[in-house]
C-alpha positions in Angstrom: 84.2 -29.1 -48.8 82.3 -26.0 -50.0 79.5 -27.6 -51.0 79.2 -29.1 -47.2 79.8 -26.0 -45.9 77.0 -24.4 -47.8 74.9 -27.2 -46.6 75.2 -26.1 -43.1 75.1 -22.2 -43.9 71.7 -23.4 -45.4 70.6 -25.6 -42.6 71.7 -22.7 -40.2 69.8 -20.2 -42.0 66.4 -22.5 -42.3 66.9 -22.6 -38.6 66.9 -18.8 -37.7 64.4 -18.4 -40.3 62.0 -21.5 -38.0 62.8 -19.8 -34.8 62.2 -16.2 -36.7 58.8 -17.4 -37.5 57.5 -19.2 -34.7 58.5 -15.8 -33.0 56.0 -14.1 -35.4 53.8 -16.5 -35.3 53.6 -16.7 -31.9 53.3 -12.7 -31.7 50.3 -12.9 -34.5 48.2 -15.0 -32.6 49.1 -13.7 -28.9 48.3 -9.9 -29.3 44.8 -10.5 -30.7 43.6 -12.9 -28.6 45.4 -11.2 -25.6 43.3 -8.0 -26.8 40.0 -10.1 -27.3 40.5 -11.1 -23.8 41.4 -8.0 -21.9 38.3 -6.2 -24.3 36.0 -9.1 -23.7 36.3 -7.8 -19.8 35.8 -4.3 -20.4 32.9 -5.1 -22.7 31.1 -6.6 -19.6 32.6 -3.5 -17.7 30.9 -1.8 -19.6 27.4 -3.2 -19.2 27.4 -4.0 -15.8 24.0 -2.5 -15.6 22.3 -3.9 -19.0 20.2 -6.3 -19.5 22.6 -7.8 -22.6 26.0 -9.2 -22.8 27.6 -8.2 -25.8 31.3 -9.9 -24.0 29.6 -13.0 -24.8 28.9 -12.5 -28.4 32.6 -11.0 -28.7 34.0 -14.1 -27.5 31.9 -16.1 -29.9 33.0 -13.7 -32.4 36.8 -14.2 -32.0 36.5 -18.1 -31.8 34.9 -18.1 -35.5 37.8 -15.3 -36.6 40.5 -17.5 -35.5 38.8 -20.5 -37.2 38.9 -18.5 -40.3 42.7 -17.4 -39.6 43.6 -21.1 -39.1 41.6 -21.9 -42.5 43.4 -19.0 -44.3 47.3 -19.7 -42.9 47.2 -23.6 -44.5 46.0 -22.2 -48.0 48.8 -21.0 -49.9 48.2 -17.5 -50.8 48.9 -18.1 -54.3 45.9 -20.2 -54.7 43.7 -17.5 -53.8 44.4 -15.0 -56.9 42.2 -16.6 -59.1 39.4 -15.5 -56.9 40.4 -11.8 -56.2 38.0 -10.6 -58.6 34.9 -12.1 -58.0 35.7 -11.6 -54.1 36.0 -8.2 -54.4 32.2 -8.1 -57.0 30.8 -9.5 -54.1 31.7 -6.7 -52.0 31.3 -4.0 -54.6 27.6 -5.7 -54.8 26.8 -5.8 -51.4 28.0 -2.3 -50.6 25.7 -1.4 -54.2 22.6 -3.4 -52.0 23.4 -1.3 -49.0 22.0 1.5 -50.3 18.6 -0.4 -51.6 17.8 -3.2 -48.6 20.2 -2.3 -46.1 19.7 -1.4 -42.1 19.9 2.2 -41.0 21.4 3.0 -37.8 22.6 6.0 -35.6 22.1 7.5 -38.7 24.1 5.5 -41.6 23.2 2.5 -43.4 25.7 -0.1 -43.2 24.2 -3.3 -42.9 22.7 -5.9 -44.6 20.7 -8.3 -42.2 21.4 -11.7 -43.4 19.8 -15.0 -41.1 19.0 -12.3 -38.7 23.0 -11.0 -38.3 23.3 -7.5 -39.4 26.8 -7.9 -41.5 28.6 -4.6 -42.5 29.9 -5.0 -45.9 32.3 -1.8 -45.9 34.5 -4.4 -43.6 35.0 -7.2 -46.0 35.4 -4.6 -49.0 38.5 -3.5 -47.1 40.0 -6.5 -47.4 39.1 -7.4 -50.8 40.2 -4.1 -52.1 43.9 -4.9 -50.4 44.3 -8.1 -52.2 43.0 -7.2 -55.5 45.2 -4.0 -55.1 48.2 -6.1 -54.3 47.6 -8.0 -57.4 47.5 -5.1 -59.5 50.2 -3.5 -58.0 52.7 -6.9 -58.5 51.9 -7.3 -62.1 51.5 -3.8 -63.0 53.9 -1.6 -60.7 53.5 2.5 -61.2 56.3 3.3 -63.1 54.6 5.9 -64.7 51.6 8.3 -63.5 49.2 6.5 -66.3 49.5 3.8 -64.2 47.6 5.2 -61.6 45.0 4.7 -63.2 44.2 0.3 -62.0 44.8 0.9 -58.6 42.6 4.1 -57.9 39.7 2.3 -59.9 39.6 -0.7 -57.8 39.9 2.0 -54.5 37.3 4.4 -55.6 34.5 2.3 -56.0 34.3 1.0 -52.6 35.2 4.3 -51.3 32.6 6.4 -53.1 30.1 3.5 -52.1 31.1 3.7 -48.3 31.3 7.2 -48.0 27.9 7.8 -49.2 26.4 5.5 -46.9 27.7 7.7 -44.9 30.7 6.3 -43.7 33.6 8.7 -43.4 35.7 7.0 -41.0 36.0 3.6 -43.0 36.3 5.5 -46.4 39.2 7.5 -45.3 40.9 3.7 -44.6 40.6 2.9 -48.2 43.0 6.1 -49.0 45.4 5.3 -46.6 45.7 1.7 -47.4 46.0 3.1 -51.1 48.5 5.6 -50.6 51.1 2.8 -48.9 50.7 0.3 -50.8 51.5 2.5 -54.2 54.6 4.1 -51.8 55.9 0.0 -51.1 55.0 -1.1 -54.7 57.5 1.6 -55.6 56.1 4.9 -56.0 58.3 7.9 -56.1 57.8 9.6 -52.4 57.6 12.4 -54.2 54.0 11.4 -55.9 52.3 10.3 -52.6 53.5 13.3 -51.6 51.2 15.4 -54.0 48.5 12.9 -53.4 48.2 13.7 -49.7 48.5 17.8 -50.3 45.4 17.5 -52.0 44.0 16.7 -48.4 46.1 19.6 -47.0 44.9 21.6 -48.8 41.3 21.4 -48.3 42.3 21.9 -44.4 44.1 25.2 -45.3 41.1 26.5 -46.8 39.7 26.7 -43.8 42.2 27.2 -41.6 44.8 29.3 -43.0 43.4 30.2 -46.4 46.3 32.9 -46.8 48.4 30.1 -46.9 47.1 28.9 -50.4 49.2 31.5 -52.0 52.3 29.7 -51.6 51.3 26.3 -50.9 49.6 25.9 -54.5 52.7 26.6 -56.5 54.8 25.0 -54.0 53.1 21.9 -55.1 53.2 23.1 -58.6 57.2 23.4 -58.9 57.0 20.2 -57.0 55.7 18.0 -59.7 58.2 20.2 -61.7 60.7 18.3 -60.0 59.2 14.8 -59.9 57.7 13.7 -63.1 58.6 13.6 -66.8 56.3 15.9 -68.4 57.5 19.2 -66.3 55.3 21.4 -67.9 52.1 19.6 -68.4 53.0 17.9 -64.7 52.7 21.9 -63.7 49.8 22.6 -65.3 47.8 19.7 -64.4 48.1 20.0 -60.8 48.2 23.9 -60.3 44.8 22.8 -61.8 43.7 20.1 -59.4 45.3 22.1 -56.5 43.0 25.2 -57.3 40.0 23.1 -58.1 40.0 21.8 -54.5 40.4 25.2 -53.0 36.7 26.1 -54.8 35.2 22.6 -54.4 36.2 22.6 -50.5 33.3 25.3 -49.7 30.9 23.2 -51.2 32.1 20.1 -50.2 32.0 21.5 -46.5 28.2 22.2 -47.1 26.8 19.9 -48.8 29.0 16.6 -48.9 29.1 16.3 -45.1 25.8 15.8 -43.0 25.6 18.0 -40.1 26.9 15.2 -37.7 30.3 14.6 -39.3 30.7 18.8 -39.7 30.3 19.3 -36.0 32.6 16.4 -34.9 34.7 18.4 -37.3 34.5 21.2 -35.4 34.0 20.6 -31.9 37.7 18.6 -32.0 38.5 21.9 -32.6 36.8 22.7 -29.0 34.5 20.7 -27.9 33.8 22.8 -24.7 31.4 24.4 -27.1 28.7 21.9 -27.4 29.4 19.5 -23.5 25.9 18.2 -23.8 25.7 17.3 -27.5 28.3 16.7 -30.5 31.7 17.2 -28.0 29.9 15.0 -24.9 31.6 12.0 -26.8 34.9 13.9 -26.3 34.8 15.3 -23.3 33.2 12.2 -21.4 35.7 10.2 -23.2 38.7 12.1 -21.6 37.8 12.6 -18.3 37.1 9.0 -17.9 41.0 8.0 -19.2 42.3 10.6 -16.8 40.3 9.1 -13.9 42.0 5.7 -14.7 45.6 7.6 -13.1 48.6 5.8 -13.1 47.1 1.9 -12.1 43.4 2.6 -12.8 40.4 1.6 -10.6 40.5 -1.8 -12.2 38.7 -3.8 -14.3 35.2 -3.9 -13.6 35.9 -0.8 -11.2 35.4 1.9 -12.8 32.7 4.4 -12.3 32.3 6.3 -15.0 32.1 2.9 -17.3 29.5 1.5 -14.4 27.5 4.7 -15.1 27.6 4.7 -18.7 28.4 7.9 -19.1 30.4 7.4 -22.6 27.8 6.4 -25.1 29.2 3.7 -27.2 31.5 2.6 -25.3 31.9 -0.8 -26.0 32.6 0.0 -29.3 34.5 3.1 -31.2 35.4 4.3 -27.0 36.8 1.0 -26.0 39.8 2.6 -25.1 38.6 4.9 -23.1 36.9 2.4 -20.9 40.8 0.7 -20.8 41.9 4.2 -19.4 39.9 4.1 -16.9 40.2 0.5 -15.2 43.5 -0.1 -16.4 45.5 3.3 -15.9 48.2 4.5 -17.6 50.1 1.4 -17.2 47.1 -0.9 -18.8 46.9 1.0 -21.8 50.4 1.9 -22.5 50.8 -2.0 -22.4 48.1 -2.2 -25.2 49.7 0.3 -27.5 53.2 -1.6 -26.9 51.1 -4.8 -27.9 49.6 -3.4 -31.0 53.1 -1.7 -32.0 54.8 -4.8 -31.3 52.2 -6.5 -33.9 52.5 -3.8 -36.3 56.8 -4.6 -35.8 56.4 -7.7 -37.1 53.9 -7.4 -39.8 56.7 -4.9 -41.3 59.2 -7.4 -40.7 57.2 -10.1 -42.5 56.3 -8.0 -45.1 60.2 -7.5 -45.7 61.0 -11.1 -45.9 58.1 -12.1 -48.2 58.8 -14.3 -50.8 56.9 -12.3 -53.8 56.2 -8.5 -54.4 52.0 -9.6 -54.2 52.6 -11.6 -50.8 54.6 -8.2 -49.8 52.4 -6.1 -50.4 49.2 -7.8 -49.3 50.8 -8.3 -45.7 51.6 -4.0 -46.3 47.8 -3.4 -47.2 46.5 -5.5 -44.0 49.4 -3.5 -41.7 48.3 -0.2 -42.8 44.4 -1.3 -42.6 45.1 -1.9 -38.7 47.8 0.6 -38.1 44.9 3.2 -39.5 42.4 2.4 -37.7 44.7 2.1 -34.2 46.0 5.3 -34.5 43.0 7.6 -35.2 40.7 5.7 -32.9 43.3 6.1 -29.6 43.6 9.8 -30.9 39.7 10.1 -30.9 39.6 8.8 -27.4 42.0 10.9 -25.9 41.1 13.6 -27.9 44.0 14.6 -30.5 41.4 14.0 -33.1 37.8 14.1 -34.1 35.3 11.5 -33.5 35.3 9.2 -37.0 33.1 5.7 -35.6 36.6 4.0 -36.7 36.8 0.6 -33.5 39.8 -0.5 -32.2 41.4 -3.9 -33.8 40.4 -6.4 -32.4 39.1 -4.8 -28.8 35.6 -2.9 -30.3 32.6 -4.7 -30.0 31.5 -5.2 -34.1 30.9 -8.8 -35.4 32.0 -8.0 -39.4 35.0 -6.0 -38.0 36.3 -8.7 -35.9 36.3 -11.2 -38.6 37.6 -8.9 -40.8 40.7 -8.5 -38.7 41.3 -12.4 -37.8 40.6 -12.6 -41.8 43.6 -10.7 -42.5 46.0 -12.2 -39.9 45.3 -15.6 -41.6 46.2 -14.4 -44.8 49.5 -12.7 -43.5 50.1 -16.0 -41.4 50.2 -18.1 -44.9 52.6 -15.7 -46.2 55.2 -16.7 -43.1 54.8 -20.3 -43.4 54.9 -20.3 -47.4 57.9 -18.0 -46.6 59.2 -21.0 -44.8 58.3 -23.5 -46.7 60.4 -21.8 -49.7 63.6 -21.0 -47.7 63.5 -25.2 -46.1 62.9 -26.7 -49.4 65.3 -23.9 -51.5 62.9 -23.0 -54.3 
């Protein structure tokens, strides 16, 4: 009698489990290829008077990303470990050739041109870094800070190597996706914690260099508190904490090129330069808060007619959304990407492994990154980084990239499925 009944409690629970994936499933797929669509239109909004059609290419695109999503859901993930490594070489390789054969533009180099397509490798090292990271982080959690030590060496080398190019937009993704995936592999809050002040306190240097005085040993009693070696914990990042205030300066000077200072600064106020760094800005806001309430609908709008937003088929997508779409159009978008983002987490939760887990962590972070500071560049609550919006900026690599990821989180659900059905 028990036996049958947990028989049915079994059956019952494979079923919500089925209905609870084909729900994320069905979300997965939806949102991305309702954003390709609804950005496929504003990308010939937005060249209405050009002689090219990138809409075309975006669509072309998308069809080989989800190809490569439907590839990447029937492998099971666990297959794939063997070639973390050597995937993530690769990447380390091609981001090394960057720097010797690759393609300069707007005034990076990012690309390698391979069969004529210029491929960004920054966007493929992303990716490899998460899954090589979630590896790590499954067979070797951070228990201790020694431990530390695997996962910022497989970050840093990609990072260093995109942010030279110069890339600071993409490199600054690579610490975020860090930082989470050490906090969900178990990482006292308290440590991320100290890892971000480091940031902060390169911004108070700046801005409120007064502050220093009690922020430094506020950090200091801080890792007091939070590891086992109190005293040498103390030391080490009193240390660190006053080696960034003196590094900062020079950092500021000669680590940035003069583009990526003034976008810096003219988020600040970028009334202070209309006509050259804060045009991006400016333009970019005035056309979202022509859009209204409705918008002037797609392949209305004016200002995207015009051109005046350079780029705007790529990092200023959004902003061309604002405009034909209105208020209503884009807060439907951001409900779509936080609705994707809802149920990432909630796969992430019910994964079957910590490495599954925390890869489908690494790949929410990677687009929840890159959502939020691009719709804050648009509308102007941050500075301008050349970060695109998932799956709506024009950007071949970036594209497949994304579709890349959403297979591999979509073979975590059904292998998550497949365990629960079968009982293993």
């Amino acid at each position: 009698m028990n036996s049958l009944a947990g028989q049915k409690g079994k059956r019952k629970s494979w079923r919500n489990s089925q209905n609870n994936n084909k729900e994320i499933s069905f979300i997965l797929w939806g949102v991305p290829l309702g954003m390709v669509f609804v950005s496929s239109v504003l990308i010939a909004s937005t060249q209405r008077q050009a002689n090219f059609a990138d809409w075309q290419n975006h669509t072309t695109t998308a069809c080989i990303g989800v190809f490569i999503a439907l590839c990447l859901e029937r492998v099971p993930i666990q297959r794939l470990r063997s070639l973390l490594f050597p995937i993530y070489l690769i990447t380390v390789f091609s981001l090394i050739a960057v720097q010797f054969v690759g393609v300069s533009a707007l005034g990076s180099q990012r690309w390698l041109n391979v069969g004529g397509l210029n491929i960004q490798p920054s966007e493929f090292a992303k990716l490899a870094a998460i899954m090589l990271l979630a590896s790590i982080l499954e067979r070797y959690p951070v228990e201790r800070p020694v431990d530390l030590l695997r996962p910022l060496a497989v970050i840093c080398v990609p990072w260093a190597l995109v942010f030279v190019q110069p890339d600071l937009g993409t490199s600054l993704v690579f610490g975020a996706v860090l930082l989470v995936m050490l906090y969900w592999s178990g990482m006292p809050l308290e440590w991320v914690f100290l890892v971000i002040s480091l940031l902060v306190t390169a911004v108070l240097v700046g801005v409120l260099p007064w502050s220093l005085i009690l922020w430094v040993p506020l950090m200091g009693f801080l890792a007091y508190r939070s590891f086992p070696w109190k005293k040498l914990a103390t030391l080490f990042t009193i240390s660190l904490q006053t080696f960034i205030v003196f590094i900062t300066p020079w950092f500021w000077k000669f680590g940035l090129k003069d583009y990526q200072r003034d976008r810096l600064v003219l988020f600040i106020d970028p009334s202070k330069d209309p006509l050259g760094g804060g045009y991006h800005l400016l333009q970019s806001t005035v056309g979202i808060g022509s859009g209204g309430f409705w918008g002037t609908g797609l392949l209305q709008g004016q200002l995207t007619k015009l051109r005046f937003i350079p780029e705007q088929h790529t990092d200023f997508i959004f902003s061309a959304l604002g405009e034909e779409a209105g208020f209503c159009g884009s807060i439907l978008v951001v409900f779509g990407f936080s609705l994707l983002m809802f149920r990432l987490l909630t796969l992430a939760q019910e994964a079957r492994t910590d490495f599954e887990s925390l890869l489908v962590v690494g790949v929410l972070t990677m687009l929840v990154f890159q959502v939020v500071v691009n719709i804050f560049m648009t509308i102007g609550l941050g500075p301008v980084t050349g970060i695109p919006l998932p799956f709506m900026s024009y950007g071949r690599s970036a594209l497949i990239v994304n579709f890349a990821g959403l297979g591999l989180c979509l073979s975590v659900a059904r292998r998550s499925l497949k365990k629960l059905k079968t009982g293993e």
